[in-house]
C-alpha positions as CSV (number, residue, x, y, z in Angstrom):
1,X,285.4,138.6,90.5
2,X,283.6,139.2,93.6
3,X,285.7,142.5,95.1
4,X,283.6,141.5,98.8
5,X,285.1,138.4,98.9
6,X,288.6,138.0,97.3
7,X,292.0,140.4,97.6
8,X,293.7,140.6,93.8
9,X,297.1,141.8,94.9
10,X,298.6,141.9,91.4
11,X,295.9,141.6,88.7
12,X,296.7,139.4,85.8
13,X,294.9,140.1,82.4
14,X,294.6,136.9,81.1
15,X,295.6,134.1,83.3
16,X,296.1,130.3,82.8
17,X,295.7,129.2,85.7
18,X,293.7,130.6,88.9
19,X,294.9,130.3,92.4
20,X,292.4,131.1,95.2
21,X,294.1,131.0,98.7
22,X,292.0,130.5,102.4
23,X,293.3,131.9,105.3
24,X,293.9,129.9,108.8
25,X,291.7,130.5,111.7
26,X,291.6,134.0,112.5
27,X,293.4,134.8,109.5
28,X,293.0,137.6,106.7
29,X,294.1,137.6,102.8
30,X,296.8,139.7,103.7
31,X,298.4,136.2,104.4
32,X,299.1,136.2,101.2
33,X,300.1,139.2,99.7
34,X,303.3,138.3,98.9
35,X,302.7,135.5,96.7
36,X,302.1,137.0,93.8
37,X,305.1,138.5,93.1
38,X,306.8,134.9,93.8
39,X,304.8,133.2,91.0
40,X,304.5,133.4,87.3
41,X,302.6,135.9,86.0
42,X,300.4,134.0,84.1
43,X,298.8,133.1,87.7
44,X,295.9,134.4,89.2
45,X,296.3,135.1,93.0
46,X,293.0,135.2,94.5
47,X,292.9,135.7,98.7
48,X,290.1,135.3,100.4
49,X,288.3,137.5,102.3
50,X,286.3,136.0,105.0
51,X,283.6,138.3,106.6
52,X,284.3,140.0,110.1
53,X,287.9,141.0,109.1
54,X,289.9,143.9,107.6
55,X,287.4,145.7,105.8
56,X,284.6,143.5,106.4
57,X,284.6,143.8,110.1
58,X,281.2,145.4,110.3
59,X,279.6,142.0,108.7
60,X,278.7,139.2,110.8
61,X,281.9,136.2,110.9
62,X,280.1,133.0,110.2
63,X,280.4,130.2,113.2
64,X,279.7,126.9,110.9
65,X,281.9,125.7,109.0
66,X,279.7,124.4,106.0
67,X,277.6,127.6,105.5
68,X,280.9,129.6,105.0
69,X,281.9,126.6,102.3
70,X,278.0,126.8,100.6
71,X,278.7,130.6,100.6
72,X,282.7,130.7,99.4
73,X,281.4,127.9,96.6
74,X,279.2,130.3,95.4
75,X,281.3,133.1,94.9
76,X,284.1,130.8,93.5
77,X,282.0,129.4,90.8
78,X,282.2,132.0,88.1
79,X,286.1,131.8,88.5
80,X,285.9,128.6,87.6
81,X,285.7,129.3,83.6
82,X,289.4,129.1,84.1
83,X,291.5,126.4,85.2
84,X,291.8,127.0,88.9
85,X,293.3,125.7,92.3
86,X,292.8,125.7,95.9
87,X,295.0,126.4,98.4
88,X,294.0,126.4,102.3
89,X,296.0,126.8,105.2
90,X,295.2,125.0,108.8
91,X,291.3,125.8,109.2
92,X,291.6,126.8,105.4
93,X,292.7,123.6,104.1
94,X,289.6,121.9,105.7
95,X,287.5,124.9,104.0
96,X,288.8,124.1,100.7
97,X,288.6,120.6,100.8
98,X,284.6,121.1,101.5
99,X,284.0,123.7,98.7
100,X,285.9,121.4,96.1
101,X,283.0,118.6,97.3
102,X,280.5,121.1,96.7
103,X,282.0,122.1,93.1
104,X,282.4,119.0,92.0
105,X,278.7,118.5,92.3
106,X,278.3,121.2,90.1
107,X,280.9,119.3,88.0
108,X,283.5,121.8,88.1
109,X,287.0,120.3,89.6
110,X,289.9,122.1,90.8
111,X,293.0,121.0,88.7
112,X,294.3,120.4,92.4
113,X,294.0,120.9,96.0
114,X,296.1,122.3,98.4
115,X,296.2,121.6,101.9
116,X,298.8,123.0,104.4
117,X,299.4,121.9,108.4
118,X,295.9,120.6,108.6
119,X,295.0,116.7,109.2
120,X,292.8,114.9,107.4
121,X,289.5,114.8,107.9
122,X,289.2,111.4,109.2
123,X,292.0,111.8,111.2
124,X,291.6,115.4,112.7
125,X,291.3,115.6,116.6
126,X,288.6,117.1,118.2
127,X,289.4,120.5,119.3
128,X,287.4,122.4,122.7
129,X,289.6,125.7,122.8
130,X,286.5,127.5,122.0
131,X,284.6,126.1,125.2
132,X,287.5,128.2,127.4
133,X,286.3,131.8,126.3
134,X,288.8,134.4,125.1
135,X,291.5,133.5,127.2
136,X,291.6,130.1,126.2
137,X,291.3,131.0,122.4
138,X,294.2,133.5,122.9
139,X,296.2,131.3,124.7
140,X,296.2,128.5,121.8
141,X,297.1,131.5,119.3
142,X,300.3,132.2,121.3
143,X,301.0,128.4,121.4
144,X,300.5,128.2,117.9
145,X,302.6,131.2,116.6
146,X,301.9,133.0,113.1
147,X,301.2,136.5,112.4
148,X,297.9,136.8,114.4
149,X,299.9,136.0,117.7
150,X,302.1,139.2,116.8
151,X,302.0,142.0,119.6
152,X,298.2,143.0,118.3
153,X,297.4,140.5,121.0
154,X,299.3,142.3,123.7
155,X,297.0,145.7,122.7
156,X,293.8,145.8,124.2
157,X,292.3,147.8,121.3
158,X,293.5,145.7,118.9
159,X,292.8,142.6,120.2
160,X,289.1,143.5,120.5
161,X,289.3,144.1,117.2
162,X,290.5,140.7,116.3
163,X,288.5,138.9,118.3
164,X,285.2,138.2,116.9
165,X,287.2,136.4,114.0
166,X,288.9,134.4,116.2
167,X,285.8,133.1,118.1
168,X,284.3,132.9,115.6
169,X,286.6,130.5,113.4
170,X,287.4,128.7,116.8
171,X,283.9,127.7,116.7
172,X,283.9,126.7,113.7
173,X,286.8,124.5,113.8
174,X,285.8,122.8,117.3
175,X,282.4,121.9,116.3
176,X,283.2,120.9,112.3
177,X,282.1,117.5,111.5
178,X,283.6,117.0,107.8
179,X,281.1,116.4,105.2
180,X,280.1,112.5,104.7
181,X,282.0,112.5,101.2
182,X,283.8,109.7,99.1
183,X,287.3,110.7,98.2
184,X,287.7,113.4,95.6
185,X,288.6,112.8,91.9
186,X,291.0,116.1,92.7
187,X,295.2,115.5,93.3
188,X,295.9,116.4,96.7
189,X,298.8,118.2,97.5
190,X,299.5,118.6,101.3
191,X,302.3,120.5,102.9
192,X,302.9,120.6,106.6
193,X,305.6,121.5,109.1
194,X,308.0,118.5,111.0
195,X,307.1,120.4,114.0
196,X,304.0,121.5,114.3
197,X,302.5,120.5,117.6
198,X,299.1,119.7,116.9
199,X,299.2,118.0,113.4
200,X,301.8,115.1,113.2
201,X,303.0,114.3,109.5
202,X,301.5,111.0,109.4
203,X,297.9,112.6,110.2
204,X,299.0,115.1,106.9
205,X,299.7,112.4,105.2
206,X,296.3,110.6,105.5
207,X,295.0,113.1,103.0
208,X,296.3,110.7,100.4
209,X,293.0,108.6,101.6
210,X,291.1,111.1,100.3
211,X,291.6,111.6,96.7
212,X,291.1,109.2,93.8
213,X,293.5,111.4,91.4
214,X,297.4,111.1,93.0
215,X,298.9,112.6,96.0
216,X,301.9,114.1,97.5
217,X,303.1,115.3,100.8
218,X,306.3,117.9,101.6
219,X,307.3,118.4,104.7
220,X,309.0,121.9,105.6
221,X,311.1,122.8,108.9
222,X,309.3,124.7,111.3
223,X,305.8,124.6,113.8
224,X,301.9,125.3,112.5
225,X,303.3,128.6,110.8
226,X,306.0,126.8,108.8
227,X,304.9,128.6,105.3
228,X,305.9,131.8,107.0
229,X,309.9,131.4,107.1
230,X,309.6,129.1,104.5
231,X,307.3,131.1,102.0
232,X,309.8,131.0,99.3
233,X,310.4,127.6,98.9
234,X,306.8,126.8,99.5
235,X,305.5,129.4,96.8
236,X,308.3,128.0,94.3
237,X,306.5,124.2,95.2
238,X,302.9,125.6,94.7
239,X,304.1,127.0,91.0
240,X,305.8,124.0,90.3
241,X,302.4,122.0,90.9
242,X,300.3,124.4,89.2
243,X,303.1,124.1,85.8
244,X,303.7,120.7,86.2
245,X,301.5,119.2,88.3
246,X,301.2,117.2,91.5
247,X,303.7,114.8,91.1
248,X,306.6,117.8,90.7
């Protein structure tokens, strides 16, 4: 496992399945600290670590969107002698569904793929917050809610801290043009929140256009941060698919 890129919050000696987990825009592993304790212990909870944040913030934060999915893909590959999963959330979910078209030219699948309060890529609007500076950037984090739009923001210290991540990942969402791809031969699992502001269901549900291999949609209560006071039934769904599959 590459220690740079991935947070192992409860190691597992010999896993069945593998769970790697991208964070939103902005985001940091710490997301997902908590799931580990919430699923089996034969899972593997891998969060990823995107550079620029927690205790990468000295490296530069990547602005495109498909060099940070050639570089993630490369990392994730040696996981991959174990059955394994993605899960992205928001800007995450469109990460993920890029590195598993990547893998599966190397001919490594994910047993399924996760996407959570993100549209799908033919149906995701065009977003300009990053061509309104830092205020307009901090103003859509407040809008949005979630952890990053805690009081941090309100400290001038440490929202300097956070923002080269978040311009960063605002540019890479506002100029991502999704990979010319056929559907996946991946299930597709998408979860999203009845709502969220920005992402209606139906535009969730539109992943199901993009897989060959089954699909399924769940809708929680709650905005663009739904996963946050819903975690435990969420986490409990997520197990569920990765012990019984998608259609569970």
């Amino acid at each position: 496992m590459n220690k740079t890129w991935f947070r192992q919050y409860r190691p597992s000696a010999a896993p069945d399945v593998r769970l790697i987990c991208l964070p939103h825009a902005g985001g940091a592993p710490s997301s997902y600290r908590e799931w580990p304790v919430l699923l089996p212990g034969n899972v593997d909870v891998l969060a990823v670590c995107y550079p620029g944040r927690q205790d990468r913030f000295a490296e530069q934060c990547f602005t495109d969107m498909h060099a940070l999915a050639d570089a993630l893909t490369e990392v994730v590959l040696p996981l991959t002698d174990t059955p394994f999963a993605l899960f992205g959330h928001s800007m995450g979910a469109a990460l993920a569904h890029e590195v598993t078209i990547r893998l599966a030219k190397t001919g490594r699948r994910p047993q399924v793929l996760m996407v959570s309060g993100r549209a799908a890529p033919h149906l995701a609007k065009p977003e300009e917050n990053h061509l309104g500076g830092d205020e307009a950037i901090l103003a859509d984090v407040r809008r949005l809610g979630g952890e990053t739009s805690s009081d941090a923001l309100d400290d001038p210290d440490l929202r300097e801290l956070l923002m080269p991540a978040l311009r960063a990942d605002y540019h890479i969402v506002g100029t991502y043009q999704p990979s010319k791809a056929g559907p996946v031969a991946t299930p597709i699992v998408a979860y999203t929140g009845d709502k969220d502001p920005d992402t209606p269901v139906a535009d969730v549900e539109g992943w199901a256009e993009i897989t060959t291999a089954g699909f399924r949609c769940k809708v929680f209560p709650g905005d663009h941060f739904f996963l946050e006071p819903n975690q435990r039934d969420l986490v409990a769904d997520v197990a569920n698919v990765l012990v019984g599959g998608p259609a569970r």
